[in-house]
C-alpha positions in Angstrom: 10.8 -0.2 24.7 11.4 -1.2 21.2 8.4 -1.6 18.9 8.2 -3.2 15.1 5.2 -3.2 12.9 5.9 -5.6 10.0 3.4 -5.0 7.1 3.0 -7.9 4.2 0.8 -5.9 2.4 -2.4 -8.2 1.0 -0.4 -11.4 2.6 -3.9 -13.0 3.9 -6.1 -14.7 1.2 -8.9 -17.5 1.1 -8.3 -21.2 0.7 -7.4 -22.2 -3.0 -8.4 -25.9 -4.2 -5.0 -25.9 -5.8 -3.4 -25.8 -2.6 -6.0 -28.5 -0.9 -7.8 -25.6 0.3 -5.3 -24.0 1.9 -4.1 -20.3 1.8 -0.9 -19.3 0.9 -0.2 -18.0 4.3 -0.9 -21.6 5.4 1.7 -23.5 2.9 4.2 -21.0 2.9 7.4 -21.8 4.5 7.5 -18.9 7.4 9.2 -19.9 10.6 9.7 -16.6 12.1 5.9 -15.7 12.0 5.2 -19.1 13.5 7.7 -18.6 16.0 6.5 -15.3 16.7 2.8 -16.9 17.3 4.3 -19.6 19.4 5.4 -16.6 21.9 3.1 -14.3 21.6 -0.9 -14.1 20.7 -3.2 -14.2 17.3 -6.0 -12.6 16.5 -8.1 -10.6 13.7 -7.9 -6.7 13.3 -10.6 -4.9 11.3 -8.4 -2.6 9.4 -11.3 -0.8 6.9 -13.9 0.8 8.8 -17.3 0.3 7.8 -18.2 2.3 4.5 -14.8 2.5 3.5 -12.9 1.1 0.2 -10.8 -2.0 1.4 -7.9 -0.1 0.4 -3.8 0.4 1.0 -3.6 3.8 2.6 -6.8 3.5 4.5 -6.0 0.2 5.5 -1.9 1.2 6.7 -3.3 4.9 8.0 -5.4 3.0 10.8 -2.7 0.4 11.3 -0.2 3.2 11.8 -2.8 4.4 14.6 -5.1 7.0 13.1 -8.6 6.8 12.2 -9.1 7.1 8.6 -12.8 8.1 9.6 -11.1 11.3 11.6 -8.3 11.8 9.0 -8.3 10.4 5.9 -9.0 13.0 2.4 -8.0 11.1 -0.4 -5.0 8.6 -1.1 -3.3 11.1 -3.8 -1.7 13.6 -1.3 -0.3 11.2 0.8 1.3 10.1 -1.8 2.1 13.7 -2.9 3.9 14.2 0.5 6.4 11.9 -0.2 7.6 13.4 -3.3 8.2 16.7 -2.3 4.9 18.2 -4.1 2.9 20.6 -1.5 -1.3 20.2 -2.1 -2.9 23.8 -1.5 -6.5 24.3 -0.4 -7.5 25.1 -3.7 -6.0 21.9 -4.7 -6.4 18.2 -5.5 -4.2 15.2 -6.1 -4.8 12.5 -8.3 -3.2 9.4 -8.3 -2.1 8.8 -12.0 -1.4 5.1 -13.5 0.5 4.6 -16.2 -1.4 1.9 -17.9 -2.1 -0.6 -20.4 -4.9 -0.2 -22.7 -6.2 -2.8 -25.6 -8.9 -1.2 -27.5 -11.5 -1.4 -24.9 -10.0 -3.6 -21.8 -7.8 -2.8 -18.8 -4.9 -5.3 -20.1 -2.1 -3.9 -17.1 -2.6 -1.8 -14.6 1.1 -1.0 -14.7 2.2 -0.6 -18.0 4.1 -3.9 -17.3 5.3 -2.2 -14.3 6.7 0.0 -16.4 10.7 0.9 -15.3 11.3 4.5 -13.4 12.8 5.5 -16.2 10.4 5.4 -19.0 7.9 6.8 -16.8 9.9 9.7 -16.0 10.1 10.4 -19.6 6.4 9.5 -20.2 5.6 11.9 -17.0 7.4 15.0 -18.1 6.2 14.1 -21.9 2.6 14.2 -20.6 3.2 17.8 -18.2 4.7 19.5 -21.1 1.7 18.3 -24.1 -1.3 18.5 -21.3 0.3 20.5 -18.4 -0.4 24.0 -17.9 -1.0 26.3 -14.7 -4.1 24.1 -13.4 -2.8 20.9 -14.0 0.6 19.5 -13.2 1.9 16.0 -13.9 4.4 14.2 -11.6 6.5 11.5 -11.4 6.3 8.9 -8.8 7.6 5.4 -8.5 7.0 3.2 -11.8 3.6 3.2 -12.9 2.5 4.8 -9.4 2.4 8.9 -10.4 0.5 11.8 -9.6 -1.7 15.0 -11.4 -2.5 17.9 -9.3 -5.5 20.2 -10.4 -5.9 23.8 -9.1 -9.7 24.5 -8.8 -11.0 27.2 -9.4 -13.7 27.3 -6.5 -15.3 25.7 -3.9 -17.4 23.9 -5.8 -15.2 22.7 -8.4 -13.0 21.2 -6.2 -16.2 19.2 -4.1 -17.4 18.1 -7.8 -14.0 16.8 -8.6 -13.7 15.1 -5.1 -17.0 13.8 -5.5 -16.3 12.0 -8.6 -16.6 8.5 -8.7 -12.9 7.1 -9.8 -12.3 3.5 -10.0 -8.9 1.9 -8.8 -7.4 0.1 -12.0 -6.0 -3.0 -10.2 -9.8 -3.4 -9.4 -10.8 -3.9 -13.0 -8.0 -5.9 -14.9 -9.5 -7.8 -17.8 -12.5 -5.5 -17.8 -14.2 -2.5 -19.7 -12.6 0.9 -19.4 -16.0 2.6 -20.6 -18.2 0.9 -18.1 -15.4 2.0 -14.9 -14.7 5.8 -16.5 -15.3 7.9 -14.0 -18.4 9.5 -13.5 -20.0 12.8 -11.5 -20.0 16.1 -11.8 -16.3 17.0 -12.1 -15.3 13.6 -14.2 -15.6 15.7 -17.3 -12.0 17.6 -16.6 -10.9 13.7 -16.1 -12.1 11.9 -19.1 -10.8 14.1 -21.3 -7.5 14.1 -19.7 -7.8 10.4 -19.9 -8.7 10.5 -23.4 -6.0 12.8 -24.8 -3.2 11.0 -23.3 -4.1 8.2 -24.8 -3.8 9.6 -28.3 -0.6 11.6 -27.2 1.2 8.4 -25.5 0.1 5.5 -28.1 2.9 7.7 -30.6 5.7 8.1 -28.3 8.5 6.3 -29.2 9.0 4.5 -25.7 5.5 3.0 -26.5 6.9 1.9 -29.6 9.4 0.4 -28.4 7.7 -1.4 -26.0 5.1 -2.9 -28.5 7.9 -4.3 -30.8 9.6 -6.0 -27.8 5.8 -7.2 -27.1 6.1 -5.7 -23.6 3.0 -3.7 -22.5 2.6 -0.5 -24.2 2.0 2.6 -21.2 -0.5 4.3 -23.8 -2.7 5.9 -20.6 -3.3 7.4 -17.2 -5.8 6.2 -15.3 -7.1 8.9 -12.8 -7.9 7.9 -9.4 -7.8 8.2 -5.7 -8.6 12.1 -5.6 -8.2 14.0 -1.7 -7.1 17.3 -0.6 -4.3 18.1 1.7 -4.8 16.3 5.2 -4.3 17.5 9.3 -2.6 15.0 10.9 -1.1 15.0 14.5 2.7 14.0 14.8 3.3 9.6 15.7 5.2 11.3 18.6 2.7 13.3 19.9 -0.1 10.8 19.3 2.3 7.8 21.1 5.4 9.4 22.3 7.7 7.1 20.9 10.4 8.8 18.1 10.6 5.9 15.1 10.8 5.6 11.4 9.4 4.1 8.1 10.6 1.7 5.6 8.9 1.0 2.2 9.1 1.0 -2.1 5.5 3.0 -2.2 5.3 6.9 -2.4 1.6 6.0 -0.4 3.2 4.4 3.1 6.4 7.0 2.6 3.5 9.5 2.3 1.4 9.3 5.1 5.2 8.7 7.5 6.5 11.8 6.2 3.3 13.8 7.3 3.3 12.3 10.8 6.9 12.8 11.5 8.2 9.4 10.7 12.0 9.6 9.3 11.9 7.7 6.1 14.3 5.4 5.5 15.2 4.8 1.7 16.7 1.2 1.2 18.9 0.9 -1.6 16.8 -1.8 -4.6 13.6 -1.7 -3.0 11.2 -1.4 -5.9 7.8 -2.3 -4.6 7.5 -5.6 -6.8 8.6 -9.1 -6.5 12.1 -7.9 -7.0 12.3 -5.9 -3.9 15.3 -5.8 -1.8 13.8 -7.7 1.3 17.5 -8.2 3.4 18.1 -4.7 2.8 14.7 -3.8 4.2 15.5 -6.1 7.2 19.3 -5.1 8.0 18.0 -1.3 7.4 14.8 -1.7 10.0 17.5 -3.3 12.5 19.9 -0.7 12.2 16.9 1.7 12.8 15.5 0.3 16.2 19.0 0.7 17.8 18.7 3.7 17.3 14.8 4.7 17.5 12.1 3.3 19.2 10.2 2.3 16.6 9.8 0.8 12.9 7.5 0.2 10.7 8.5 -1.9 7.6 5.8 -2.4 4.5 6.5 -4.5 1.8 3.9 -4.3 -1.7 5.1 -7.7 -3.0 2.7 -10.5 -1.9 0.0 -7.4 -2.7 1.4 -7.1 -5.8 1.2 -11.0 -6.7 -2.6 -10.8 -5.3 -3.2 -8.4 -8.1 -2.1 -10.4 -10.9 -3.7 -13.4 -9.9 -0.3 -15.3 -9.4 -0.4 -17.4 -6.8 3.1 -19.1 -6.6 4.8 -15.5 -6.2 2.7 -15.1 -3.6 3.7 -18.0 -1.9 7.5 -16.9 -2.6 6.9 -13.1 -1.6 5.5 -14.5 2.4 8.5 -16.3 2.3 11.0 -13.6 1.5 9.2 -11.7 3.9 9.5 -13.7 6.4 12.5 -14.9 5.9 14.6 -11.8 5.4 12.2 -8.8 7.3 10.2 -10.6 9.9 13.2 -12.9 11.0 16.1 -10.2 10.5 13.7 -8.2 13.3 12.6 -10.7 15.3 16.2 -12.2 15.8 17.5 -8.4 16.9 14.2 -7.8 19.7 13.7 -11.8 21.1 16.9 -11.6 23.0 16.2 -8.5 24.8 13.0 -8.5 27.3 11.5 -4.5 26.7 10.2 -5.0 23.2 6.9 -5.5 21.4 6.6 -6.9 17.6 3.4 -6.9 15.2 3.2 -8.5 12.2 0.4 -8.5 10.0 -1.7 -8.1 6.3 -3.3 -5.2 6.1 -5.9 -6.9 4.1 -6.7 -9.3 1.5 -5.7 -9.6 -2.1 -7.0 -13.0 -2.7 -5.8 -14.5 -6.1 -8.9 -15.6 -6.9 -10.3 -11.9 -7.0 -6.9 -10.0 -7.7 -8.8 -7.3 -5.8 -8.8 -6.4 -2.1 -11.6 -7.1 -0.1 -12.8 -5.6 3.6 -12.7 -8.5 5.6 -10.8 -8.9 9.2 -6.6 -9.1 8.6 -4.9 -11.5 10.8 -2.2 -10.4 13.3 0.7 -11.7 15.2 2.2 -9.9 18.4 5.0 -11.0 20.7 6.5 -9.2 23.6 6.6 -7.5 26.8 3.5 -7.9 29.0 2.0 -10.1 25.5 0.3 -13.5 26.8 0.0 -16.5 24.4 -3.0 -17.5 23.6 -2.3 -21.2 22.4 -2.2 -21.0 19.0 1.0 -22.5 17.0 1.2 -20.9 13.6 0.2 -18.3 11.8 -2.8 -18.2 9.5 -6.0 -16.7 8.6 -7.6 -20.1 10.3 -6.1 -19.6 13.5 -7.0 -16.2 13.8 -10.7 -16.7 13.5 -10.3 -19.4 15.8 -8.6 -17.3 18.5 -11.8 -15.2 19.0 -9.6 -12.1 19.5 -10.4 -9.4 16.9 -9.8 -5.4 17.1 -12.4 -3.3 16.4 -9.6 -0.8 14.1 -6.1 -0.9 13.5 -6.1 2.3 15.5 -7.1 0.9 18.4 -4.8 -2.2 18.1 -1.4 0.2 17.1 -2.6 2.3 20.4 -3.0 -0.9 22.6 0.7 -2.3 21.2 2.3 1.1 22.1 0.4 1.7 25.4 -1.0 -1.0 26.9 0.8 -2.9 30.0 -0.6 -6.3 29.3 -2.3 -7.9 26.1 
């Protein structure tokens, strides 16, 4: 059996009076989800277990079928896995953004979504002024990078994971000195935090960037701290072979760890400029030769974040236009085939945060009965009355289960 998970990462919202209180799920033009609704069932999935942050990796580690309660450490190794930098026990990852500062406010949590190669330069600028055999700088995706700190014991490296860090994206518009972090290891963080700022304000990129009034990347922002996780192979946990598709170094990650095959689609940048067909025509060549994909796409998260609610409305509709119906059209002529599509939460516009509430789903396929709904949107899905205790549980029920 073939088996697609389709990921709009932060696609569900809440009703917007500019909209007539409608979602942007609900006005979006998306006739392959509907269709996919029509033939299959809705329902709501609780993707962030109780006590946990309402976030990307924890939220697409339990819809890729394992507990983030059992084994989730910390967002920045996952990320570390997919670009090739190896976490010891004595060591932690960070996730470093390359941000915006003005004076004392959060202005971008991306720099402007700063281009890979100024942040390469900015990366290697920062490892070579601030590096040194404890500390290592790293170049991700864009904005998205890394710092790995080699403790010393024990105890430094539970005082640095015990630090409170707060996500950027979370506090856009706001303070930086009231969301610094805090604990007993922050004090190796802040002054990171502080020096680069004095070291990247000068750098000529920065300059550059200021005189084309473009966003400025004059700091990191530290965040997202874990040590190296255990995970079992996706094989052995479902017995099916398959692969992963996305823009972020975080969903890469965590597939590379579990055995996934990551595909790398030629354009796709994580933004609203991804290459959606090319994620589509990539995940259908994949599943006729696999068993199973698993597609993410950051976009309509992305839009969440900066408040902006007609790219949001344009992102669904790329997705589902070019991803959900290039898969859907491959796997609704044969019979022995399962599809989910879903948010993994909620980046409302309003908030231009995630929150923790239920995500909806979609899921069509062998042995899936319709339950009478005709479209897919966050109403319908609380109107179904089917919700999943975890992602986990739903992922294991999609890949195992006879009937649903």
């Amino acid at each position: 059996m073939r088996i697609a998970i389709l990921v709009g990462d932060g696609m569900s919202d809440y009703p917007i009076q500019d909209l007539g209180n409608k979602t942007p799920l609900e006005v979006a033009k998306i006739p392959n989800m509907n269709d996919i609704a029509k033939s299959g069932m809705i329902g709501l999935v609780k993707t962030v277990p109780r006590g946990m942050k309402p976030a990307s990796d924890i939220a697409n580690l339990s819809i890729l079928g394992y507990d983030p309660k059992t084994y989730y450490t910390g967002r920045g190794p996952l990320e570390a896995a997919n670009i090739g930098v190896e976490v010891a026990e004595d060591e932690i990852a960070f996730r470093c953004n390359l941000i915006t500062a003005n004076n004392d406010t959060m202005s971008d949590y991306s720099a402007g979504h700063i281009s890979d190669k100024e942040s390469k330069t900015l990366m290697e600028y920062l490892d070579k002024k601030l590096g040194n055999e404890k500390t290592k700088f790293y170049h991700g995706k864009s904005y998205r990078n890394l710092i790995v700190i080699k403790t010393r014991s024990r105890d430094d490296l539970n005082g640095l994971m015990k630090s409170s860090c707060t996500p950027p994206h979370d506090i856009t518009g706001k303070n930086i000195s009231k969301h610094l972090p805090k604990g007993k290891g922050s004090s190796l963080l802040l002054k990171l935090m502080q020096d680069s700022r004095s070291i990247l304000e000068k750098h000529d990129i920065n300059r550059v960037r200021v005189d084309l009034k473009e966003n400025p990347a004059n700091m990191i922002w530290l965040w997202g701290q874990g040590t190296n996780p255990n995970m079992p192979s996706f094989k052995g946990m479902f017995g099916v072979d398959g692969a992963v598709i996305s823009a972020v170094d975080l969903v890469n990650g965590i597939g590379r760890l579990v055995g996934l095959e990551v595909i790398q689609v030629p354009g796709a940048t994580g933004y609203y400029d991804t290459k959606y067909k090319g994620k589509g025509e990539y995940a259908v060549h994949s599943l006729k030769k696999k068993d199973f994909i698993f597609v993410h796409v950051e976009a309509p998260d992305e839009a969440g974040h900066n408040g902006d609610m007609r790219a949001k409305i344009t992102a669904i509709e790329n997705f589902d236009r070019y991803v959900v119906g290039a898969v859907w059209k491959f796997l609704k002529g044969s019979e022995d085939y399962r599809i989910m599509v879903l948010s993994d939460h909620a980046t409302p516009v309003a908030l231009r945060t995630h929150v923790s509430d239920p995500a909806p789903f979609i899921m069509a396929g062998l042995g899936v009965e319709h339950n009478g709904f005709p479209a897919y949107s966050e109403s319908n899905a609380k109107l179904s009355k089917v919700i999943f205790k975890s992602g986990s549980e739903l992922t294991n029920d999609l890949i195992k289960k006879q009937r649903l």
